[in-house]
C-alpha positions as a printed Julia matrix, in Angstrom:
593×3 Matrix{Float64}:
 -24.63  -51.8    10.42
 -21.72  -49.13   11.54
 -21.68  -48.98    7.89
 -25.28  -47.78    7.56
 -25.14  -45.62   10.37
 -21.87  -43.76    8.89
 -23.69  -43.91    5.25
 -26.27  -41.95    7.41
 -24.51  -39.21    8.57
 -22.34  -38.73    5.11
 -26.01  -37.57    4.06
 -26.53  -34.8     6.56
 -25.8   -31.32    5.13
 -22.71  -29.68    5.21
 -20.86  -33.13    5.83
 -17.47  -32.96    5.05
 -13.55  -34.17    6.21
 -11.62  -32.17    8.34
  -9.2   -34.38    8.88
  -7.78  -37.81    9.35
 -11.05  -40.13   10.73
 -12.5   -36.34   11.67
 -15.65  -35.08   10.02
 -18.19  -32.15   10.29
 -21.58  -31.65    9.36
 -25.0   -29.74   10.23
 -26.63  -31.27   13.76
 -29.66  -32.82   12.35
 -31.46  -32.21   15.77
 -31.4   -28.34   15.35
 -31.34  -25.42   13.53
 -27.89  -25.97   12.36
 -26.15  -23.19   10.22
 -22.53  -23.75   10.78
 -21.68  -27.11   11.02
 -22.02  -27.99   14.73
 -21.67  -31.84   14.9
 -18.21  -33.18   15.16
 -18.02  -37.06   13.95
 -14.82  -38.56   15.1
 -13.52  -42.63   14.39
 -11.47  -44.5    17.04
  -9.06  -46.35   16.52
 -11.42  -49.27   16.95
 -13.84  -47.88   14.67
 -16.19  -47.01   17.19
 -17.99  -43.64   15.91
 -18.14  -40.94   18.41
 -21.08  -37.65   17.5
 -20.75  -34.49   19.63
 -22.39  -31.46   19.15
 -21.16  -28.09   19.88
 -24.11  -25.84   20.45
 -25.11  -28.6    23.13
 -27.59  -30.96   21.8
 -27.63  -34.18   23.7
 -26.4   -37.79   21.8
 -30.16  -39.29   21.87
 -31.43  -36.06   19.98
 -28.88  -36.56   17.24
 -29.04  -40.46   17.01
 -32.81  -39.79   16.79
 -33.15  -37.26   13.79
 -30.28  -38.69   11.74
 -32.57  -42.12   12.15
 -29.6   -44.19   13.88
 -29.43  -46.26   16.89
 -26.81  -46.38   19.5
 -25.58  -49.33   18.97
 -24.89  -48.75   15.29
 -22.34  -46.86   16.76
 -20.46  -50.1    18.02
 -20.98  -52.87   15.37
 -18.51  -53.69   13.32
 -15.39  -51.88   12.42
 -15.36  -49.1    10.08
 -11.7   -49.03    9.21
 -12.1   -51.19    5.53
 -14.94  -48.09    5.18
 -13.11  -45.4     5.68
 -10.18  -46.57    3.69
 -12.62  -47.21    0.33
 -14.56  -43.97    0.83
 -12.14  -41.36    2.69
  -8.76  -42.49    2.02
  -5.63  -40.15    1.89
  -4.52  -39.89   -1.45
  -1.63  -37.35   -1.56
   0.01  -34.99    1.08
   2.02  -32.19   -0.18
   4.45  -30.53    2.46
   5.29  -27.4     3.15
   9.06  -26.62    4.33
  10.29  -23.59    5.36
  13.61  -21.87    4.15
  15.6   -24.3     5.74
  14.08  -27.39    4.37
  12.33  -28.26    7.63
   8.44  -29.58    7.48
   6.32  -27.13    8.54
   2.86  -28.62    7.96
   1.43  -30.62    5.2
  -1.63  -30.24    3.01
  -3.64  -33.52    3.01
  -6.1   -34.7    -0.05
  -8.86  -36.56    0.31
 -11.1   -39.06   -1.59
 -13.45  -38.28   -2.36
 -12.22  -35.11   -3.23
 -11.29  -32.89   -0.15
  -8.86  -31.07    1.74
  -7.29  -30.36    5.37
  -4.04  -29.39    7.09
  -2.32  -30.71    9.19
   1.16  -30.64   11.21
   3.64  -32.94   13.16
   3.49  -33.04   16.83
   6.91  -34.28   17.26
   6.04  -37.69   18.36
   5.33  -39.56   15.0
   1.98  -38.18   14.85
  -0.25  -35.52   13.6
  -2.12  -32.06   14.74
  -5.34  -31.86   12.08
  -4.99  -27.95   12.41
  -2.36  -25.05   11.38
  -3.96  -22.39   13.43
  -1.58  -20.38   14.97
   1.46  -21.29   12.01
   3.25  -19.27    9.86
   2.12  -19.68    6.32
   4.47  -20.96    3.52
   4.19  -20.44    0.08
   4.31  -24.23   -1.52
   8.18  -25.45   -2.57
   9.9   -22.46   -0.53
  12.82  -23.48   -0.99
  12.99  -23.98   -4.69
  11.29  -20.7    -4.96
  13.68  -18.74   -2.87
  16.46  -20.03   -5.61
  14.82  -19.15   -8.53
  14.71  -16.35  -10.79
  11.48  -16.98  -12.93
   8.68  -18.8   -11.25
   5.02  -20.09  -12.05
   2.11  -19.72   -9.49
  -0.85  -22.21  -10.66
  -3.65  -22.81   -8.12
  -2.86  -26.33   -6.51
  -0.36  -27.97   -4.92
  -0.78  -31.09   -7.68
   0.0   -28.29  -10.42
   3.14  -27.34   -8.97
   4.21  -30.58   -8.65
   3.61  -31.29  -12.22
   5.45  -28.35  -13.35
   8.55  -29.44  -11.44
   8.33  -32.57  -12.99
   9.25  -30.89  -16.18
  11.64  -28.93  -14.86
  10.35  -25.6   -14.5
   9.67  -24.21  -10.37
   6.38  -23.28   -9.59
   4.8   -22.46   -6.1
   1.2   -21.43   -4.45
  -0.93  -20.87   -1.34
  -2.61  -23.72    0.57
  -6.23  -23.44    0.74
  -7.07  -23.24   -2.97
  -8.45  -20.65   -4.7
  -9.09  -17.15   -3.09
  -6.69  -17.93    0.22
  -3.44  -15.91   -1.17
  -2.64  -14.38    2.37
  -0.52  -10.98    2.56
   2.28  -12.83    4.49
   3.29  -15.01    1.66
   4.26  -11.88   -0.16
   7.45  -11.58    1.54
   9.15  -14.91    0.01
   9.02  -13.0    -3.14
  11.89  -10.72   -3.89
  12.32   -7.78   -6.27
  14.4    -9.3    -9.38
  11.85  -12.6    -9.61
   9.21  -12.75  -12.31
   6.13  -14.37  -12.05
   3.7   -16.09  -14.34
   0.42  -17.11  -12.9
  -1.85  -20.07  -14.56
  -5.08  -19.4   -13.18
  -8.06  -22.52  -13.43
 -10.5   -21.96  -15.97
 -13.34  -20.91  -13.99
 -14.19  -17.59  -12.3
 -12.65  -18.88   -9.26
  -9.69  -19.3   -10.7
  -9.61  -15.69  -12.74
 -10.03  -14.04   -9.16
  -7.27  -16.25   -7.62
  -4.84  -15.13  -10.36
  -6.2   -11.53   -9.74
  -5.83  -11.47   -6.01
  -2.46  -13.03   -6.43
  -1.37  -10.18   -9.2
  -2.71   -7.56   -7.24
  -0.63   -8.85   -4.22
   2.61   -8.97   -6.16
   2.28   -6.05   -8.49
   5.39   -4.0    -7.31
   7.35   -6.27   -5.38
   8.58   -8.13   -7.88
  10.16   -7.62  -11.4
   7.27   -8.73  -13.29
   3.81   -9.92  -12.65
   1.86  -11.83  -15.29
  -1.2   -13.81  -15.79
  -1.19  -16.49  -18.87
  -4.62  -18.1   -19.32
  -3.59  -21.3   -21.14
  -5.95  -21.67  -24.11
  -7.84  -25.11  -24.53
  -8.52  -25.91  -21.06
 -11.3   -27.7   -20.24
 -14.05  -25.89  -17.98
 -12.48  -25.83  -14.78
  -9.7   -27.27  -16.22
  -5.86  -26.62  -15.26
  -1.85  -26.55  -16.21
  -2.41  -30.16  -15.2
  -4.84  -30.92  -17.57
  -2.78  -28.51  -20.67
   0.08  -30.88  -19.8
  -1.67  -34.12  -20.69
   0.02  -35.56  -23.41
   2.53  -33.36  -24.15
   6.0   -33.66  -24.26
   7.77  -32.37  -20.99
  10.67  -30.61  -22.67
   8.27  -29.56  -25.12
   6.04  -28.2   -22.51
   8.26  -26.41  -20.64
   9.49  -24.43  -23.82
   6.04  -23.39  -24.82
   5.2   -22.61  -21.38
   8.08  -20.2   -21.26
   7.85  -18.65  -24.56
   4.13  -17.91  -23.88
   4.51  -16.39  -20.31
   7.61  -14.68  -22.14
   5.3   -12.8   -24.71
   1.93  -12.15  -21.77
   1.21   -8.52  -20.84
   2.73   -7.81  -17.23
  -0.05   -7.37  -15.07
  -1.5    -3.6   -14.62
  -3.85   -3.04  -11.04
  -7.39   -0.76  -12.68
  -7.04    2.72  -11.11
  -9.33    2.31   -8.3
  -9.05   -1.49   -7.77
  -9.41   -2.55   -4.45
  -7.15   -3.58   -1.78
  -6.63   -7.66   -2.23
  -6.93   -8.11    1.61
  -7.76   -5.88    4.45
  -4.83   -7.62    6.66
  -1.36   -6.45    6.7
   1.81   -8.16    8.86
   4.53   -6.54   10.87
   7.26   -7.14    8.23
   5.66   -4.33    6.05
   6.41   -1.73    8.88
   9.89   -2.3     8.66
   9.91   -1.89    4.63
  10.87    1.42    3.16
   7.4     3.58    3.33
   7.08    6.51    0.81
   6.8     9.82    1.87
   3.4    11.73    2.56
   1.72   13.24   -0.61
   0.31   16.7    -0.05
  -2.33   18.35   -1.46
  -2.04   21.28    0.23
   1.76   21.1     1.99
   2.35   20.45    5.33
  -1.71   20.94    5.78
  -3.77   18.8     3.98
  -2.45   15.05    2.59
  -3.47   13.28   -0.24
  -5.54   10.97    1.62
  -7.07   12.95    4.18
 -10.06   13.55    5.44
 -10.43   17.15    6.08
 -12.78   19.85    8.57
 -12.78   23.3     8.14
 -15.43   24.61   10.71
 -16.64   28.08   10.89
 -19.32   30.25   11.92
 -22.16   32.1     9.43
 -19.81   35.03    8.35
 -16.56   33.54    8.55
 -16.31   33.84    5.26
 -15.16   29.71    5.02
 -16.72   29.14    1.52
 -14.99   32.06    0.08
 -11.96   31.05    1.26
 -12.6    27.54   -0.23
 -13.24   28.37   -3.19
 -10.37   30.55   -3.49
  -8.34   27.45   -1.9
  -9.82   25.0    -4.4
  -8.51   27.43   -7.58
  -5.44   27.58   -5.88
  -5.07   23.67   -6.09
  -6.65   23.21   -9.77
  -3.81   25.66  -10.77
  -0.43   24.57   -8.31
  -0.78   27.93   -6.62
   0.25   28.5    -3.19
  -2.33   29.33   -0.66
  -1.79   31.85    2.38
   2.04   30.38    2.35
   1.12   26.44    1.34
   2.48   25.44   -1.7
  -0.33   23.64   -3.35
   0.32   20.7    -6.03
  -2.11   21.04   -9.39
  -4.87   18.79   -8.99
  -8.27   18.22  -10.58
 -11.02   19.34   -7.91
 -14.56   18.32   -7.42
 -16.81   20.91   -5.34
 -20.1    18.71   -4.07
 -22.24   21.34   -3.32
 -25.72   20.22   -1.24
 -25.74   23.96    0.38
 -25.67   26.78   -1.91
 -27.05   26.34   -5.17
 -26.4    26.29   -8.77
 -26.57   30.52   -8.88
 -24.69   31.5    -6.01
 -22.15   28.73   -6.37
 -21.18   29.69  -10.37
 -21.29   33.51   -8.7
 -18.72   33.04   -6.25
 -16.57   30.16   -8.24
 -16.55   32.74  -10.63
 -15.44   35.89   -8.58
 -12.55   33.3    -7.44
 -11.47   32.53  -11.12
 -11.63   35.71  -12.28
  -9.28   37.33   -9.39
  -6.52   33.91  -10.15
  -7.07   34.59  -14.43
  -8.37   31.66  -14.45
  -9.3    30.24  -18.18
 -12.65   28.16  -18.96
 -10.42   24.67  -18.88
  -9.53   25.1   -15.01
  -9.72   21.35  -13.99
 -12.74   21.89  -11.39
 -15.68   19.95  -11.33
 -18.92   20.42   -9.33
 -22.27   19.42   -8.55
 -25.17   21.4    -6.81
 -28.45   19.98   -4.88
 -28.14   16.75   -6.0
 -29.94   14.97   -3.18
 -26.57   13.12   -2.44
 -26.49   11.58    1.02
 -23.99    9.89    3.25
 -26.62    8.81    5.46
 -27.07    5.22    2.75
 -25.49    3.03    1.11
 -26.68    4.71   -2.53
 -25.76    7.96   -1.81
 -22.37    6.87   -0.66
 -21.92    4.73   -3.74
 -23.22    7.76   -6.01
 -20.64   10.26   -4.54
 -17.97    7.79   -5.04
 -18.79    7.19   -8.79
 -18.74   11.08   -9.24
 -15.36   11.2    -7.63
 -14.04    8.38  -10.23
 -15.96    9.75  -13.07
 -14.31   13.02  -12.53
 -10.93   11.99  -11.51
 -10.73   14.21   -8.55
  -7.99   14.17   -6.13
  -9.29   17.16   -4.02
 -13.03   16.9    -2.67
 -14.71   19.85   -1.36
 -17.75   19.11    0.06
 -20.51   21.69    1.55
 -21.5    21.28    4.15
 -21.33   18.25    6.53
 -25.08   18.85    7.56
 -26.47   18.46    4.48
 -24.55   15.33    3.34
 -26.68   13.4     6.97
 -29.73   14.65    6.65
 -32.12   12.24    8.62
 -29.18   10.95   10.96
 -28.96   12.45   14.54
 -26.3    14.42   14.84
 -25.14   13.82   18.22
 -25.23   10.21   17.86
 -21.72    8.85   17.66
 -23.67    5.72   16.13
 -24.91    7.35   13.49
 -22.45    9.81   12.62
 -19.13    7.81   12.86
 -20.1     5.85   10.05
 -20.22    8.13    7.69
 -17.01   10.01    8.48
 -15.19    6.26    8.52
 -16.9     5.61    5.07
 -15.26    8.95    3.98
 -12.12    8.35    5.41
 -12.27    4.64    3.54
 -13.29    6.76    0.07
 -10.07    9.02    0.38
  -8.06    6.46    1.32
  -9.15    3.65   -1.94
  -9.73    6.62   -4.01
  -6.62    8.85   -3.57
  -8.38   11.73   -2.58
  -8.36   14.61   -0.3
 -11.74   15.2     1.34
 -12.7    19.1     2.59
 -15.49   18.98    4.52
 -17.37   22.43    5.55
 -18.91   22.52    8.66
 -20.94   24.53   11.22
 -20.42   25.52   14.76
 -23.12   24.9    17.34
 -24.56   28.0    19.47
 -21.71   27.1    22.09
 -19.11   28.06   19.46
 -17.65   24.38   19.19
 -18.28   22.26   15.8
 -21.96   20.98   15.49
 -22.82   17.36   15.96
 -20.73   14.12   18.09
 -17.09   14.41   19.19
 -16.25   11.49   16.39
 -15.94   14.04   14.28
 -13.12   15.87   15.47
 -11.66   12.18   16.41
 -12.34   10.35   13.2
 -10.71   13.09   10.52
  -7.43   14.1     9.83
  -7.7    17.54    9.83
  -9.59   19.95   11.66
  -9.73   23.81   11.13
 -11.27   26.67   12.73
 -12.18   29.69   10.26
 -12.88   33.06   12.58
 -13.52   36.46   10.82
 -15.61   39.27   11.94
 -18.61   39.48    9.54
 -17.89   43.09    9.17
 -13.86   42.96    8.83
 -11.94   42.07    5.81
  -9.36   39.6     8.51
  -9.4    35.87    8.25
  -7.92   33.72   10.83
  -7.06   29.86   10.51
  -6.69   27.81   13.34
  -5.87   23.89   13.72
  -7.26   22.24   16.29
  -6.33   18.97   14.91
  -3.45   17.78   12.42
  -2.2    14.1    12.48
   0.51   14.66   10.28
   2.38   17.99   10.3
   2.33   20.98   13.05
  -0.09   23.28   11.88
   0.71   26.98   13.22
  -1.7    29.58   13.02
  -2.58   31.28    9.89
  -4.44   34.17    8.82
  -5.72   36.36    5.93
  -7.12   39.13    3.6
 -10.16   39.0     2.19
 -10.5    41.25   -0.94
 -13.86   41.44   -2.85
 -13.55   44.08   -5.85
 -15.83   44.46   -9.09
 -16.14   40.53   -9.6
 -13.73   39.2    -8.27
 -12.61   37.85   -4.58
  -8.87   36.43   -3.55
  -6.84   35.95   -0.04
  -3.65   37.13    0.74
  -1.47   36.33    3.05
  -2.07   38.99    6.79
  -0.54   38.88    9.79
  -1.63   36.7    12.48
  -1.32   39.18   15.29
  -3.8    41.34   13.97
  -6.57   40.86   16.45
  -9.98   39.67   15.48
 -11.99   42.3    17.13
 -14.39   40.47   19.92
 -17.55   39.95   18.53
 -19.48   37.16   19.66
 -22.32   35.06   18.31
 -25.18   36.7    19.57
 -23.28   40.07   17.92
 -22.62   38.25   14.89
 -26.26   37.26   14.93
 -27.26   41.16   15.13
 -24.76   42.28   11.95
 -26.08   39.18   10.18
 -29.51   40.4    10.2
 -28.97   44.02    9.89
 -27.1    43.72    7.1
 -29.9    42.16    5.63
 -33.04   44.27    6.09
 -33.65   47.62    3.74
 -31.59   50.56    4.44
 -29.7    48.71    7.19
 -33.06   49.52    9.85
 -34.73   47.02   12.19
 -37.35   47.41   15.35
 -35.55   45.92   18.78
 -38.76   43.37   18.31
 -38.57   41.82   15.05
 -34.09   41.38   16.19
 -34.98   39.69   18.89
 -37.88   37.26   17.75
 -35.81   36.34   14.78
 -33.01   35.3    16.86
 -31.67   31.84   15.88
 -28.08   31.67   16.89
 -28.57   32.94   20.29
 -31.68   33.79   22.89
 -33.79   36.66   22.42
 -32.31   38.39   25.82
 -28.9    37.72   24.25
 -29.72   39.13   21.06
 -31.1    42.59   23.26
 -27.84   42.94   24.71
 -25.79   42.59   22.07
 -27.55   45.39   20.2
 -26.94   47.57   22.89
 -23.13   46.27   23.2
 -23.21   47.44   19.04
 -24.8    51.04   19.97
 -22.16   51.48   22.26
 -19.18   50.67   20.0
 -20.71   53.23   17.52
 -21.72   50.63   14.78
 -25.73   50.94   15.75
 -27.47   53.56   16.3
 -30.91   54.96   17.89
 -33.14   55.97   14.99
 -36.55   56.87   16.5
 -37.67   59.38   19.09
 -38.77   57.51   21.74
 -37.07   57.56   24.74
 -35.69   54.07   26.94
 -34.71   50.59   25.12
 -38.19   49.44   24.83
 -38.88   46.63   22.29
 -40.72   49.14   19.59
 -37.41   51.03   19.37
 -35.74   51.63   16.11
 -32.03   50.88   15.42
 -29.65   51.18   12.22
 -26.19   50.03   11.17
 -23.86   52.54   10.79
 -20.67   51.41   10.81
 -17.89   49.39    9.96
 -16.56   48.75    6.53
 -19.13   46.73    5.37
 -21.98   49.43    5.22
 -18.91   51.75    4.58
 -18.13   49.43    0.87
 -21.6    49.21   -0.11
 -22.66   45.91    0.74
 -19.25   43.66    1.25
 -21.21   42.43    3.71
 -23.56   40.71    1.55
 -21.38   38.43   -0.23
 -20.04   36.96    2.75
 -22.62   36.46    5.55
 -24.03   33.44    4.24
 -20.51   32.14    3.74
């Protein structure tokens, strides 16, 4: 009867070894998604059930249809060793020779790990060890080495003579740490199984090695047998034989080449790496803007920041220096969600023109394309464009328009999207510039992840109606950013920054002043009523706005137009000075910028 009753429970779902006498399957009495029971044999053969999410032993016994004392009859030893017998253990030894753990087969056919306790018995569980790759020691000596997927593989390539190693676990279980047993003058040939498990191992394993060795290969062996193996391409051959074909075919294989954007084999790294020699930052932009970073320039309406990109993003498609940065030539993508097909080409153009810029200037861009950060699609659609185009330097404008539905001011929301830039840059080998606003407080718009999640923050200031540009960083990981500032020059098509002094002072105009020029400089003939100012106000309050036309009448750049007498809200005002009403519209070009 115990042999019913264990016939039983090799029929629940998920049932499987996990060791020596130890099994695990779904609790029949529940719900059961991740293999809760544990069914354990004595020494006596007694079976022992518990389950871990805590249903009781009379539950169990009663949905898997066995009695208790089932449990007790009989022993189950002769059962176990027909139907779960060990049938090979393969160990794994560290440089020194010394046993580590082992990796223990099953029939029927399964796996588990286990290591000595140091009293003539066994620990079913490696948690907490070192890995090993298989046969360290033999690998360590050798020069040329074969990686097949199973520890039976290796062992049957020793046999003939030629060393071999690989991961415990099987297929898709290559951990980062065993990369360090390899060394740079060894060259390996992997044998991958003949099944898409087996094409990914040999993959993940390539991708792992690519670089730290001499030479990284993958030989599919032709006439394998679905799922077959080495093992199987060995049957009937002879070994010397064997081992000479095997070596003249892994001679002639194509070394292993990653796909330019393949991704990272594993998302874990180990401490030896940190004490490898690390290459030095790549800049985009040096000392201000990396090849992998994820970039903020924030700005006010009238700062002039998407002039100054644009100039900035010629710069970099031609290895020009910018405002003192040497820039390195790089193909750019502009994603434009902000201004438009007309008035990008308008200003892109102006840019080009001022650098001589030909037609085959390696920029690429998009306008309103509806792409959003805010799902999965729109993530995955700017990231094709990127690849598509090659790009190394990203401008995007502007942050807003990229999360349209998503709050803001929710870390929750926004975070995201910044991290899944910041993972785009990174996989892609891109710079991302994001353009941003500021909020009516004069900080940055939205939650304080943004500033904390990029690399690079920057602070564009200009006086709508002055020609100065100044850069400031409020953050830089990487490199100590000093203040910067600039010229703006807009002349018969064309516009272009040079390099100003920093101590020129940006004269103190504030938002609700900025608001004012902003909307002057936009009516005909440069004339507004106090009440139409005011009620259009949205940077500022209305009562701010008031005040900061009469702050503009006082420093001579408004003036009283009408006869009436007082400030009432029917009086009349006009622009009248400054050197944007002075150059004929300047203005104009910038103060949507």
């Amino acid at each position: 009867m115990t042999g019913s009753a264990f016939d039983r429970l090799r029929r629940l779902s998920g049932f499987k070894a996990c060791g020596e006498n130890q099994f695990e399957a779904r609790c029949p009495s529940h719900d059961d998604r991740e293999a809760s029971l544990s069914i354990n044999i004595d020494h006596s053969g007694k079976i022992l059930l518990y389950c871990h999410a805590g249903c009781k032993l009379e539950r169990v016994l009663e949905a898997a249809g066995i009695q208790t004392r089932d449990l007790f009859k009989d022993s189950i030893g002769h059962f176990e060793s027909e139907r779960h017998r060990i049938i090979a253990t393969y160990d794994y030894r560290n440089a020194d020779g010394e046993l580590s753990y082992q990796a223990v087969r099953f029939e029927p056919k399964n796996f588990s790990q286990r290591r000595p306790n140091g009293k003539n018995a066994w620990i079913w569980s490696i948690k907490g060890l070192k890995r090993l790759p298989y046969r360290l020691p033999e690998l360590l000596r050798a020069e040329y080495a074969f990686i097949p997927e199973g520890e039976k593989d290796v062992d049957n390539l020793l046999r003939i003579g030629l060393t071999a190693t690989c991961n415990n676990g099987g297929a898709g279980k290559w951990a980062a740490e065993l990369n360090q047993y390899f060394r740079a003058d060894q060259h390996i040939t992997i044998l991958p199984d003949n099944d898409e498990p087996g094409e990914k191992h040999s993959e993940l394993i390539a991708a792992n090695l690519h670089g730290k060795v001499a030479s990284a290969k993958v030989l599919k062996l032709t006439g394998l047998p679905p799922k077959g193996d080495v093992s199987d391409w060995l049957v009937g051959r002879d070994p010397e034989a064997a081992a000479e074909e095997l070596c003249r075919l892994a001679d002639a294989a194509p070394e292993w080449k990653p796909t330019k954007h393949q991704e990272k084999p594993s998302i874990i790294h180990w401490a030896y790496e940190a004490l490898e020699p690390q290459p030095a930052k790549e800049w985009i932009i040096q000392d201000l803007v990396g090849s992998r970073d994820v970039t903020v320039l924030v700005g006010d309406a009238g700062s002039k920041k998407t002039f100054s990109t644009l100039d900035l993003s010629v710069c970099v498609a031609l290895g020009k220096q910018w405002l003192g940065h040497q820039t390195f030539r790089s193909q750019v993508l502009i994603v434009d969600e902000e201004s438009g097909e007309r008035r990008l080409k308008s200003r892109l153009g102006d840019c080009m023109r001022a650098q001589e810029a030909g037609p085959d200037l390696p920029i690429a861009f998009t306008t309103l394309a509806g792409i959003t950060l805010a799902t999965s699609e729109g993530t995955e659609c700017l990231k094709q464009i990127i690849i598509e185009t090659e790009a190394r330097f990203v401008v995007m404008d502007a942050l807003q328009d990229f999360t349209l539905g998503l709050d803001e001011n929710s870390g929750q929301e926004l975070a995201p999207v910044i991290h899944r830039l910041k993972t785009m840059a990174e996989n892609l080998e891109c710079a991302i510039w994001l353009l941003h606003h500021l909020n009516k407080q004069g900080s940055y718009r939205g939650h304080s992840s943004i500033k904390g999640l990029v690399d690079v923050m920057l602070r564009c200031e200009s006086d709508p109606a002055s020609n100065l540009i100044q850069f400031t960083a409020e953050k830089a990981r990487d490199s100590l950013v000093t203040p910067f500032a600039a010229t703006a020059h807009f002349d018969l098509g064309k516009f272009w920054l040079t390099d100003a002094d920093t101590k020129t002072p940006i004269q103190n105009i504030g938002r609700p002043e900025r608001y004012v020029i902003d909307y002057m400089m936009r009516q005909p003939d440069r004339v507004a009523k106090l009440i139409d100012i005011t009620s259009h106000a949205d940077r500022c309050t209305p009562g701010s706005a008031r005040k900061a036309v009469y702050a503009l009448v006082e420093k001579g750049r408004m003036a009283r137009v009408d006869n009436d007498s007082g400030r009432g809200a029917t009086a009349t005002y006009r622009w009248v000075g400054g050197m944007t009403a002075e150059k004929g519209g300047i203005y104009e070009e910038f103060s949507a910028v």
